[in-house]
N, C-alpha and C positions, 0 to 999 in steps of 0.2 A: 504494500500500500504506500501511499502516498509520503512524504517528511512532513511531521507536522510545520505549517505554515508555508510550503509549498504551492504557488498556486499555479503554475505551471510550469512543463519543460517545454524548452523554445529550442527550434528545430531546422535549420536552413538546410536548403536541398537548391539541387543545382541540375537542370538540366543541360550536360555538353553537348558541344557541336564539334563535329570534326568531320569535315567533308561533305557537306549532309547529310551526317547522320548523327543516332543519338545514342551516348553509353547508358544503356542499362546493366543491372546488377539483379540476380535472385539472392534472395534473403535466406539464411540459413535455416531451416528446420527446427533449430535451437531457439529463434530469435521468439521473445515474447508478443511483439506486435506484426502480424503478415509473415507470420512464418512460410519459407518457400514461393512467395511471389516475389513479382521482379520488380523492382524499385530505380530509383535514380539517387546519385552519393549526398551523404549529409549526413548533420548527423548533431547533436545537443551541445547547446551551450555550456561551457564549463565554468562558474566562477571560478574559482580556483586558477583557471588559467590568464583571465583579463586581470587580474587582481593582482597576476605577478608579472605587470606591464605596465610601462609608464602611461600617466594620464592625459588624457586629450587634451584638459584643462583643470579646471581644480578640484573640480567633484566630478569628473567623467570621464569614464574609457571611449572612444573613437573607434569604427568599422570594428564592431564587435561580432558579426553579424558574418562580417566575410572574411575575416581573420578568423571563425572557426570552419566558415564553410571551407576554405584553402586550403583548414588543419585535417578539417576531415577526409577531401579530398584526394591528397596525397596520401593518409593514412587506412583508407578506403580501397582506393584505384590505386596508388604509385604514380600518378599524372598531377601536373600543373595544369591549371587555365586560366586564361586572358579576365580583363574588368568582368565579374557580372553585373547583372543585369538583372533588376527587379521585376517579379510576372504579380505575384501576388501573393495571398496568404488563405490559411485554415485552419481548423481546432478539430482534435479528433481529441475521444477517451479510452484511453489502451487498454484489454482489457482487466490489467492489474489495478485500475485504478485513475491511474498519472494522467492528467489532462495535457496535451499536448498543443502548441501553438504553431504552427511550421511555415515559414515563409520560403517561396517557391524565386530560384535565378535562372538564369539560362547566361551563360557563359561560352567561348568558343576552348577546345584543347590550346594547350599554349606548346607543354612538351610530355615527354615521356612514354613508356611503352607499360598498358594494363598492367598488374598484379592485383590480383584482389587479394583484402584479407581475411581471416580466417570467417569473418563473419559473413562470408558469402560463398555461395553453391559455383557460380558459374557468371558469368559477363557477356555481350555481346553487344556491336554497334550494331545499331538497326534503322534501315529505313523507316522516318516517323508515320508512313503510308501503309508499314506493315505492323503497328505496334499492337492491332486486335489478337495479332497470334501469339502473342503473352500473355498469361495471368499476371495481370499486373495488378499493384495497390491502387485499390477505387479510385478513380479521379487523376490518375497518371494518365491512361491513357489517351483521354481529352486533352490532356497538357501537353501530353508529346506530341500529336495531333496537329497541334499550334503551332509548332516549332516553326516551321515553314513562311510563317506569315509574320511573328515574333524577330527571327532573325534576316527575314530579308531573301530566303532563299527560293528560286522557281519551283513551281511545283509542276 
């Protein structure tokens, strides 16, 4: 359950681009929320980690947001990418409890070659035209769907 006075985990996810297409990730089996569908990288805010970084200003941490999505990123995939780029946001309730906040990017690859880590099955870039042939987490695949028009690319 929940920490007391918890009021939610905040969640930034990043849909890449590289080439026209898009990295997806299946979730491990193990995982508590959408075990074994296939997700896009991200992943929870750490206090602990902004808290041990200098401040924006006097009472504020600065691109908290994409400084863990880049954290997750690499520690996720093994890849870099370029500025994101804000789509939107959501609130799910997991079913342990934890209300979740998740603000959705879309970014272009910048470098690197996949590894995923242990918290996933399997990886694949995919055309955002064929993303019905995944079980994907609800509301992915209308997002990846987007891509196309999001980033500027012909369809």
């Amino acid at each position: 359950m929940p920490h007391p006075g918890q009021l939610h985990l905040v969640v930034p996810t990043c849909v890449i681009v590289r080439d026209g297409q898009v990295l997806i990730l299946k979730r491990g089996a193990h995982e508590i929320a959408y075990p074994g569908k296939w997700t896009i990288p991200g992943g929870k805010v750490d206090r602990a980690e902004y808290e041990s970084t200098p401040k924006h200003n006097r009472d504020a941490w600065g691109s908290i947001l994409e400084t863990t999505l880049r954290r997750e990123i690499a520690e996720e995939a093994g890849i870099e990418i370029d500025e994101p780029h804000y789509i939107g946001s959501y609130a799910f309730i997991r079913p342990d409890g934890y209300a979740v906040i998740g603000i959705n990017y879309w970014a272009t690859w910048k470098s690197g070659e996949v590894a995923i880590s242990n918290d996933f099955d399997a990886v694949a870039w995919i055309d955002p035209a064929r993303v019905g042939e995944y079980e994907m987490v609800e509301g992915l695949d209308t997002l990846i769907a987007r891509v196309p028009q999001l980033v500027g690319v012909p369809t």
